[in-house]
MIROLO-256946 format. One record per atom (N, C-alpha, C): residue in three letters; x, y, z. Coordinates in steps of 0.05 Angstrom, whole numbers, plus 5000, padded with zeros to 4 digits. Layout:
BEGIN
ALAXYZ
...
This chain:
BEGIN
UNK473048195286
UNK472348465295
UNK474648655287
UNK474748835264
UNK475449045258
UNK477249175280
UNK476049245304
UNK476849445323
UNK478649265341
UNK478349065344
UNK481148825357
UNK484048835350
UNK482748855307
UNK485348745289
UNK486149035308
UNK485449255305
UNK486949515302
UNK488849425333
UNK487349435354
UNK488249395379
UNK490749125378
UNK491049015367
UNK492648785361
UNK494648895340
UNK495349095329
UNK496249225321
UNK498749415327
UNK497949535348
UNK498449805357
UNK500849735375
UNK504149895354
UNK505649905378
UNK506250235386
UNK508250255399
UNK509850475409
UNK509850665387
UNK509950945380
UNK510251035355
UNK513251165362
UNK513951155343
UNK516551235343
UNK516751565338
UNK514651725333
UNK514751945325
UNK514852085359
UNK516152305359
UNK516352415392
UNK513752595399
UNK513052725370
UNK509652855383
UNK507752845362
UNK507252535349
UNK504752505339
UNK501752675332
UNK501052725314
UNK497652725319
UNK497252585302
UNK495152515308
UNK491552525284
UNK491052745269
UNK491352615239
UNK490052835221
UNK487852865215
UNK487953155221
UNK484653335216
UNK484153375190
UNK481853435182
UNK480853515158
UNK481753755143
UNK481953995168
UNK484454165151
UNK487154155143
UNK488654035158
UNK490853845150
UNK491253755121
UNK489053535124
UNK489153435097
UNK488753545070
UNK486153735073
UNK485553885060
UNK488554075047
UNK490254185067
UNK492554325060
UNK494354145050
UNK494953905054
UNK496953705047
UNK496153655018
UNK493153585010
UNK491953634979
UNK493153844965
UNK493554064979
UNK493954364957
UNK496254414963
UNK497854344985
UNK500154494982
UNK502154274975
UNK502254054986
UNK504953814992
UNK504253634968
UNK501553584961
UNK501553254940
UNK502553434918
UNK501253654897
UNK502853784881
UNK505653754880
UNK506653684905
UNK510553754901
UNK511753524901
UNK510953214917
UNK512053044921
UNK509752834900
UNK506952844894
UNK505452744877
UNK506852354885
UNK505852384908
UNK505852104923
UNK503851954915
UNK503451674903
UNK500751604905
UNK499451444929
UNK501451374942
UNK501251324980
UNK499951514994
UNK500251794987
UNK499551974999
UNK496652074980
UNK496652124958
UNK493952174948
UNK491751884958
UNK493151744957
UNK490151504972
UNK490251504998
UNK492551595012
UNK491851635047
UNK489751805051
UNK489052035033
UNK487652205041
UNK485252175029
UNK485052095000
UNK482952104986
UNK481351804974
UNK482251544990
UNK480651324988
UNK479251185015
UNK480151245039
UNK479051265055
UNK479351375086
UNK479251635081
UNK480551885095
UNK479251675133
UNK477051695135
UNK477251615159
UNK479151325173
UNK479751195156
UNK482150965160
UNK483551045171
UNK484951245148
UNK487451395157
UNK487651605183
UNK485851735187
UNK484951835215
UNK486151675237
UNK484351525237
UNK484151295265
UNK486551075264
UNK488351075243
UNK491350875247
UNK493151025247
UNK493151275246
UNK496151455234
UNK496351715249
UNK498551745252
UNK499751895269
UNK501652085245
UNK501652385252
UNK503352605237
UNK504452765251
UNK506552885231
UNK508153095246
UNK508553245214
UNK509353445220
UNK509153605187
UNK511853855191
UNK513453925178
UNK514654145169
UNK512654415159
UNK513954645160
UNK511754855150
UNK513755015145
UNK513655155117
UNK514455365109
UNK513755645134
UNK515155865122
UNK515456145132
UNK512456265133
UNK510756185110
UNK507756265114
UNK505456075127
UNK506055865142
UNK505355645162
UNK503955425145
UNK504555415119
UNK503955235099
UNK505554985100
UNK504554715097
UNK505154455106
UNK506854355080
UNK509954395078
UNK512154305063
UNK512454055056
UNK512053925076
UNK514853575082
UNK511353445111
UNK511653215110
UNK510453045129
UNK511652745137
UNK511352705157
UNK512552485166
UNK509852315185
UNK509952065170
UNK506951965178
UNK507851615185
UNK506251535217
UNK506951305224
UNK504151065221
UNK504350885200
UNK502250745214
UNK501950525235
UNK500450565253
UNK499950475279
UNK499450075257
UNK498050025241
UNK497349775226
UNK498949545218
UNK501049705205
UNK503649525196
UNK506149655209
UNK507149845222
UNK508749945234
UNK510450105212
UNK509350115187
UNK511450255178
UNK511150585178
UNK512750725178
UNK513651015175
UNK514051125145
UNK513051275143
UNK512651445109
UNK514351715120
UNK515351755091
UNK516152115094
UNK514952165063
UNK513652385066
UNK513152635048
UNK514052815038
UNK517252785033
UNK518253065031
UNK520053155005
UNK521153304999
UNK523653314980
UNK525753164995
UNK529153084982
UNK530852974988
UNK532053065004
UNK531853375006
UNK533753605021
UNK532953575053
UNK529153445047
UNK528453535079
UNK527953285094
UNK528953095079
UNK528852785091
UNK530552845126
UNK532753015134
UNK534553015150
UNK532553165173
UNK531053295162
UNK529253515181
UNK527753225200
UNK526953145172
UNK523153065186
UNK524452785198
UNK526952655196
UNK527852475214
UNK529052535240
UNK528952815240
UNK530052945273
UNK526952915304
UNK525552835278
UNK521852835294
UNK522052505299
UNK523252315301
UNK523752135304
UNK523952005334
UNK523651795345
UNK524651775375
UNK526951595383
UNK527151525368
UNK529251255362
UNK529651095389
UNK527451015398
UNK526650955435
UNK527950625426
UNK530350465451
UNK530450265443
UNK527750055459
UNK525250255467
UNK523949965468
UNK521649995439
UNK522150025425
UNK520949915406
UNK520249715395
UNK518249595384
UNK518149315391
UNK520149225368
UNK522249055360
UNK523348895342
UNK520848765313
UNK521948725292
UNK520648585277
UNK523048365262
UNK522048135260
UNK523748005239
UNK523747795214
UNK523947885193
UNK523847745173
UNK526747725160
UNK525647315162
UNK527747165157
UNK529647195174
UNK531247185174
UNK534847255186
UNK535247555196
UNK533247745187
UNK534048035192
UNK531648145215
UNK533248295235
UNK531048375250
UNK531748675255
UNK529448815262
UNK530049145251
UNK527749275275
UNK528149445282
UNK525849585290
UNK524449885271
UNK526350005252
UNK525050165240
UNK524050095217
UNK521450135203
UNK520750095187
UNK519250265158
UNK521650375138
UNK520450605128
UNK518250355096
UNK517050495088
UNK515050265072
UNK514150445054
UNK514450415018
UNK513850614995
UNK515450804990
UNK517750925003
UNK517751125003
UNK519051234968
UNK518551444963
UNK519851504934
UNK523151474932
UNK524051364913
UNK527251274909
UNK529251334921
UNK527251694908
UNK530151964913
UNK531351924946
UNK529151904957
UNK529551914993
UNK531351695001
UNK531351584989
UNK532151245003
UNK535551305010
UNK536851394992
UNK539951535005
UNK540051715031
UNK538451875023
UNK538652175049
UNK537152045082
UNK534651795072
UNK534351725090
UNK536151495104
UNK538051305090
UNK539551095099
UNK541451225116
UNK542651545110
UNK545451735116
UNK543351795143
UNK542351885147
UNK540352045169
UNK540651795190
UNK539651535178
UNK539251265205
UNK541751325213
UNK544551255197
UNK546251185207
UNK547451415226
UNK546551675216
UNK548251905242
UNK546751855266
UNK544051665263
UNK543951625293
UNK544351405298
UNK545751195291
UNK547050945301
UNK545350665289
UNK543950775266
UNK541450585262
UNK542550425230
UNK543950265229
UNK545050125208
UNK543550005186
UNK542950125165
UNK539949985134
UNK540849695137
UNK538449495150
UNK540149195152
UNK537849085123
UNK536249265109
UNK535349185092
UNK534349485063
UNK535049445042
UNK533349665024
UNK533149505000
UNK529649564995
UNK528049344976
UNK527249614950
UNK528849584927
UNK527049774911
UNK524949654895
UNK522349764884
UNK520149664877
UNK519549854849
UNK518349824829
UNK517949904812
UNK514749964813
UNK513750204808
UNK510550294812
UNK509550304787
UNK507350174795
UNK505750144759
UNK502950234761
UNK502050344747
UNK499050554750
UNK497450444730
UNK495050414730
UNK492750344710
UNK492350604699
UNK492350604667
UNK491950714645
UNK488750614641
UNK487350814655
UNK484450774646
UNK482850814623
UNK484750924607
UNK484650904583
UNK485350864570
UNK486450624573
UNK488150454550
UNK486450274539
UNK487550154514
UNK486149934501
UNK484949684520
UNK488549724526
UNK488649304547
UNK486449404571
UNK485549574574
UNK484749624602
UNK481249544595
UNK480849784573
UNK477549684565
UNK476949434548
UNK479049324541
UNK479248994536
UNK479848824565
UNK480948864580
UNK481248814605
UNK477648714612
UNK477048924614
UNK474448994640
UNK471948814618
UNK472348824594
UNK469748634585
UNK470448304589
UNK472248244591
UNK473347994599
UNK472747964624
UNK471648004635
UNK470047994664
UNK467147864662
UNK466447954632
UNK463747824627
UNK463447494629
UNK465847454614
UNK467247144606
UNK467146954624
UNK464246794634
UNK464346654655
UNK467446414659
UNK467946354691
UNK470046244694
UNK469445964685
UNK471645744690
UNK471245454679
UNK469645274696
UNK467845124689
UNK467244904718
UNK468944984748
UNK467144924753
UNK468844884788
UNK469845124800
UNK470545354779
UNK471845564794
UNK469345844799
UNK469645974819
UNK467946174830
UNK469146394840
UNK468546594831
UNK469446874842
UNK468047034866
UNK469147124886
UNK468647264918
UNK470647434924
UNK469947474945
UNK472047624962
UNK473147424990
UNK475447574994
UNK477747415014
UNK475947465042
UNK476047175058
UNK475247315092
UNK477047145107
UNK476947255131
UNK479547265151
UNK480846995162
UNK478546795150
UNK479646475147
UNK483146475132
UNK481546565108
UNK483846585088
UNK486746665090
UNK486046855116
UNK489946995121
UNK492046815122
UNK491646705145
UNK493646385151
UNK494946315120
UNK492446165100
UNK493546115076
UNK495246305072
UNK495446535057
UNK495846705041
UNK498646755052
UNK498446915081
UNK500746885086
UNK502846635081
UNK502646405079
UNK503746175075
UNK505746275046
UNK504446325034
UNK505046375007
UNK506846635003
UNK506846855016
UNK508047135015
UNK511447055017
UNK512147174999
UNK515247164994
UNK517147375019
UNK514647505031
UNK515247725045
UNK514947665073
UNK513447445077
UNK512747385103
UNK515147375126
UNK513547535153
UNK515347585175
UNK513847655198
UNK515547615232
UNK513647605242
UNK510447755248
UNK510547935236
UNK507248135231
UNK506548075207
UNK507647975190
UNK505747955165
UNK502647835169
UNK502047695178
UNK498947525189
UNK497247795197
UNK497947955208
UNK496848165221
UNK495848375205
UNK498548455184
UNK497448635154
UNK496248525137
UNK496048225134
UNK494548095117
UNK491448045124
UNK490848025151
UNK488348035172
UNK487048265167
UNK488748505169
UNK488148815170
UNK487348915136
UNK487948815120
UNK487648855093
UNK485248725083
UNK483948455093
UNK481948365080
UNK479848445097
UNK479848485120
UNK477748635135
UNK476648895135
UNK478449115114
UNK478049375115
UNK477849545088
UNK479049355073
UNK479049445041
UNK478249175028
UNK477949354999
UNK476749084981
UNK478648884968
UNK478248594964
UNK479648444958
UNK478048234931
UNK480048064928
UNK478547854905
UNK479547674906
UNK477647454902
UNK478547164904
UNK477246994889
UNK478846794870
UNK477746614866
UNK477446284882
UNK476046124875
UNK475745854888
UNK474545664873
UNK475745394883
UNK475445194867
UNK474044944880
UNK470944844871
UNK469844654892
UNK471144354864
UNK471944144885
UNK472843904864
UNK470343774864
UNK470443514866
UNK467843344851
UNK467643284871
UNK468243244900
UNK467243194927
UNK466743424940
UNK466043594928
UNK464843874950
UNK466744054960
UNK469344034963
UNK471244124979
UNK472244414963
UNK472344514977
UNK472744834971
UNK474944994971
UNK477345044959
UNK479645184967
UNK480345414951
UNK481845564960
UNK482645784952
UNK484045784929
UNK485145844912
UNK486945824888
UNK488046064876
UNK486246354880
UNK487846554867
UNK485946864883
UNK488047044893
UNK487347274904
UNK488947494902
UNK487647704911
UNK489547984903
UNK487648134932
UNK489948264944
UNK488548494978
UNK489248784961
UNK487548954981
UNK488749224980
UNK489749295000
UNK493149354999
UNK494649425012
UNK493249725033
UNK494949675057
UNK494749975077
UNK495150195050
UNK495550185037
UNK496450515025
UNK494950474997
UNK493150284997
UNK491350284978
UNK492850174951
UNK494850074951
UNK495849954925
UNK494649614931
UNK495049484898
UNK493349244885
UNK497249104903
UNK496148904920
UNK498048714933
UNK497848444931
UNK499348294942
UNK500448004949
UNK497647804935
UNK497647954906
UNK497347774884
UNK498947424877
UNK496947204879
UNK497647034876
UNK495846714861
UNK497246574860
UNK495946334850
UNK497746034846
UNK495745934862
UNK497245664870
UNK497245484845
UNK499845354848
UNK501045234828
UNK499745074801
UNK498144914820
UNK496644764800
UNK494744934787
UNK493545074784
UNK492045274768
UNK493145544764
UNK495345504759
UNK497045764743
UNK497045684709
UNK497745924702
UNK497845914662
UNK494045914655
UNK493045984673
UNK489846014662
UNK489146294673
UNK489546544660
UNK489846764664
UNK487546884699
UNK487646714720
UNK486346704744
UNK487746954760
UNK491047034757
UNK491547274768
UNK491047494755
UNK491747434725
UNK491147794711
UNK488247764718
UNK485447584725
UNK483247554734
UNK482847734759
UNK483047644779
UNK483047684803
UNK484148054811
UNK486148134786
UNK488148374786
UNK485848644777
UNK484848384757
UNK481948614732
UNK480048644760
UNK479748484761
UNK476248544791
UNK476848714810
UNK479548724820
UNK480048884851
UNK480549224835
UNK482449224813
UNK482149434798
UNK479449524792
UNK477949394788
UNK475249524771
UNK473449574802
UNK474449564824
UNK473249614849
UNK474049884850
UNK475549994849
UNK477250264854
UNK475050464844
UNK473650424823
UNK472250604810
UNK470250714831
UNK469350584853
UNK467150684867
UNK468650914884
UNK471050904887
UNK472251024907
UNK472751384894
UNK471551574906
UNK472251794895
UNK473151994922
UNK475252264918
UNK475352444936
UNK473852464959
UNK474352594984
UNK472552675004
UNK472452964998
UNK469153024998
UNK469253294992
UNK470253575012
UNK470253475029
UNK471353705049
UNK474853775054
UNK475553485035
UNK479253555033
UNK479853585003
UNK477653544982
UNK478553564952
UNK475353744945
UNK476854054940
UNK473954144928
UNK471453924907
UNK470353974904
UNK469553864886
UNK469453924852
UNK470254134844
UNK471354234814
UNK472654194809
UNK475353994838
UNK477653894823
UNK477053624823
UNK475653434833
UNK475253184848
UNK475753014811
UNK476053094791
UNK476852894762
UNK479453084756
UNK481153214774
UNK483353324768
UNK484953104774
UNK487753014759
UNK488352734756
UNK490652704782
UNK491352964790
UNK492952904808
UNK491652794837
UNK488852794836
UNK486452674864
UNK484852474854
UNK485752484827
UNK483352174827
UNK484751914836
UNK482551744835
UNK483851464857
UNK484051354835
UNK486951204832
UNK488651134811
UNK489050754822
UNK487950564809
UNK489250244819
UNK491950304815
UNK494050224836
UNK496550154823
UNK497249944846
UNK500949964837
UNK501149654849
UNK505149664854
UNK505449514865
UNK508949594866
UNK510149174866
UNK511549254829
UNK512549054842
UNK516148984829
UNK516348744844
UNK519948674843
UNK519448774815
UNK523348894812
UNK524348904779
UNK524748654772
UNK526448434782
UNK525848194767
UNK523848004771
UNK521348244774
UNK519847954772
UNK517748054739
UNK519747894727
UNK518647994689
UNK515447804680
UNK514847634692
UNK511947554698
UNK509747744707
UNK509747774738
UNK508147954744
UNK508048254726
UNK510348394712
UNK510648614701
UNK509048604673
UNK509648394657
UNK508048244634
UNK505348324639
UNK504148144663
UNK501648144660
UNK499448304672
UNK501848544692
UNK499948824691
UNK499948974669
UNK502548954654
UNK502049094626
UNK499849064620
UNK500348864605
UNK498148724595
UNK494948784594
UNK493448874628
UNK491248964634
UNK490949184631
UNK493249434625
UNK492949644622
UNK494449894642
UNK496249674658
UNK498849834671
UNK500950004665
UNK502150144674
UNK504350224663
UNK505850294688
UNK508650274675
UNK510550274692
UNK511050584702
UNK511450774723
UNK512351054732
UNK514451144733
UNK515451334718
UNK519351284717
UNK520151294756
UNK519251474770
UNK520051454798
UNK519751154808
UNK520850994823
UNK520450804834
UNK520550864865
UNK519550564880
UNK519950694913
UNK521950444937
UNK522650494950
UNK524150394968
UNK523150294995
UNK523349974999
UNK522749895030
UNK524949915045
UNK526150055060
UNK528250105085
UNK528049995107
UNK528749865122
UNK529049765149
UNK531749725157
UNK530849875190
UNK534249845207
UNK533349885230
C-alpha cells in the first residue's frame, strides 16, 4: 500500500515553516527559478509527476523585490533528503530557513551517522553549503560528488539503442517490472545501503517506473538478475546485475527499457504552458548520476546515448 510506504516514511522536517507546493508556485518556479539554476531535480520535481511531489515535499522559497520566487529550499518527507535551488551567493539565506532541531531522527550509513541530509545538489553549492552547516555547529561527516549524464535523444547510440529492444532475450531470461518482494534483494546489493535505504528502495518501485529482468533455470525457479528504479527525483538509479550473468549487455538492457519509459511522461499543463511543453529546458529528459570512478557504468551509458553535463552534483551529510 502506497499510502503506508509514505506514512512509514515521514520524519520531523527540518525546515521551520514548510508548505506544500501549489500549482502557482510551480508554475512560477518553471518561469522564473529553473531558467537560472536549470536543475534537472527540479525540472522533474515539477514536471514528471507534479502530484508526487505535492503530497511528499515541503517548501520555503526566497523572493526577489518584485515577489518573484529567486532561490527554494525543498525537504522530502520520502528519503529525508533536503534540496536547495539557488545560486552560490544564496545557499547562506535559504539555510537560515533551517531548524537544526536536535530531535531529528539520526540516519546511518556504515560507520557515519548524520542527521542532515542534502541529496543532488549542483557542485557549485556544496562549499557555501558545507561553510553554512559548520557556522551552525553541524560538521560535513560526509560529501559524495557524482557526475550527471543526460540521454541525447538524438543520438545515433540512442536510436540504435531503442531497436535493440526488438532483439528477443536468451532462453530462460524475461523482462518486467520490479515489485516490492524484490526490495530486500536489491537493497542487499546497493553500495549505498544504510539504515533507510529499504524504505527508498520500497518507495521507488511502488511509485515510479522500473525494469527488471529474470531468470527461470530448468527447475522452474525464478530469480532476479538485472534491474534499474526511478529515483525520488526522477533520475535512472541503483542499476545492477548479479554476477553470474554480467558481460551479456542485461544492464545497458534494463537502462534502454526504463529510459524508453520516460517518453510517456510529458509537462503538466497548468505549470508548463503548452507552446513551451517541447521547449528543452521542460522536457522530461532520462538521466542518471553516477561515481567518477566508476569507468564501467560511464562506458555503458555512453554507449546508449548518454552524455556526460559539465556541472556535476554533490551528496552532503552532517
Amino acid at each position: 500500500d502506497p499510502s503506508m510506504l509514505k506514512m512509514n516514511c515521514i520524519r520531523e522536517s527540518p525546515l521551520k515553516q514548510g508548505v506544500r507546493l501549489t500549482v502557482a508556485d510551480a508554475a512560477a518556479i518553471n518561469a522564473d527559478l529553473l531558467p537560472v539554476v536549470d536543475s534537472f531535480k527540479l525540472r522533474h520535481f515539477l514536471n514528471c509527476n507534479f502530484e508526487q511531489t505535492v503530497n511528499n515535499t515541503l517548501w520555503d522559497f526566497l523572493r526577489d523585490q518584485h515577489g518573484r520566487i529567486c532561490a527554494a529550499i525543498c525537504w522530502d518527507e520520502r528519503d529525508n533528503f533536503t534540496s536547495l535551488f539557488c545560486l552560490p551567493h544564496q545557499v547562506q539565506e535559504l539555510v537560515e530557513k533551517l531548524a537544526f532541531s536536535s530531535n531529528l531522527a539520526s540516519e546511518t550509513q556504515g560507520d557515519v551517522q548524520y542527521t542532515s541530509l542534502f541529496g543532488s545538489l549542483e557542485a557549485s553549492l556544496g562549499d557555501p553549503l558545507a561553510a553554512a552547516l559548520r557556522a551552525h555547529g553541524l560538521p560535513v561527516a560526509s560529501d559524495k560528488p557524482f557526475e550527471t549524464w543526460a540521454l541525447d535523444t538524438a543520438s545515433a547510440e540512442w536510436i540504435a539503442a531503442r531497436r535493440s529492444l526488438d532483439v528477443p532475450l536468451a532462453d530462460g531470461l524475461s523482462e518486467g517490472v520490479l515489485t516490492l518482494s524484490d526490495a530486500e534483494f536489491i537493497d542487499s546489493f546497493w553500495s549505498y545501503r544504510s539504515s533507510h535505504s529499504i524504505r527508498t528502495i520500497t518507495e521507488c518501485i511502488a511509485n515510479r517506473p522500473s525494469a527488471a529482468i529474470r531468470h527461470t533455470d530448468s527447475d522452474g525457479n525464478v530469480s532476479l538478475v538485472a534491474w534499474a528504479v526511478t529515483r525520488i527525483d526522477w533520475s535512472i538509479g541503483l542499476v545492477n546485475v548479479t554476477s553470474e550473468f554480467r558481460r551479456r549487455g542485461l544492464g545497458r538492457r534494463v537502462v534502454i527499457r526504463l529510459a524508453d519509459k520516460f517518453s510517456a511522461c510529458q509537462p503538466v499543463p497548468d505549470i508548463v504552458p503548452a507552446d513551451k511543453h517541447n521547449h528543452p529546458l521542460y522536457k522530461v529528459k532520462p538521466f542518471c548520476y553516477i561515481d567518477p570512478d566508476n569507468d564501467v557504468s560511464k562506458t555503458m551509458h555512453q554507449g546508449v546515448g548518454f552524455r556526460v553535463r559539465p556541472s556535476g552534483v554533490r551528496w552532503i551529510k552532517a
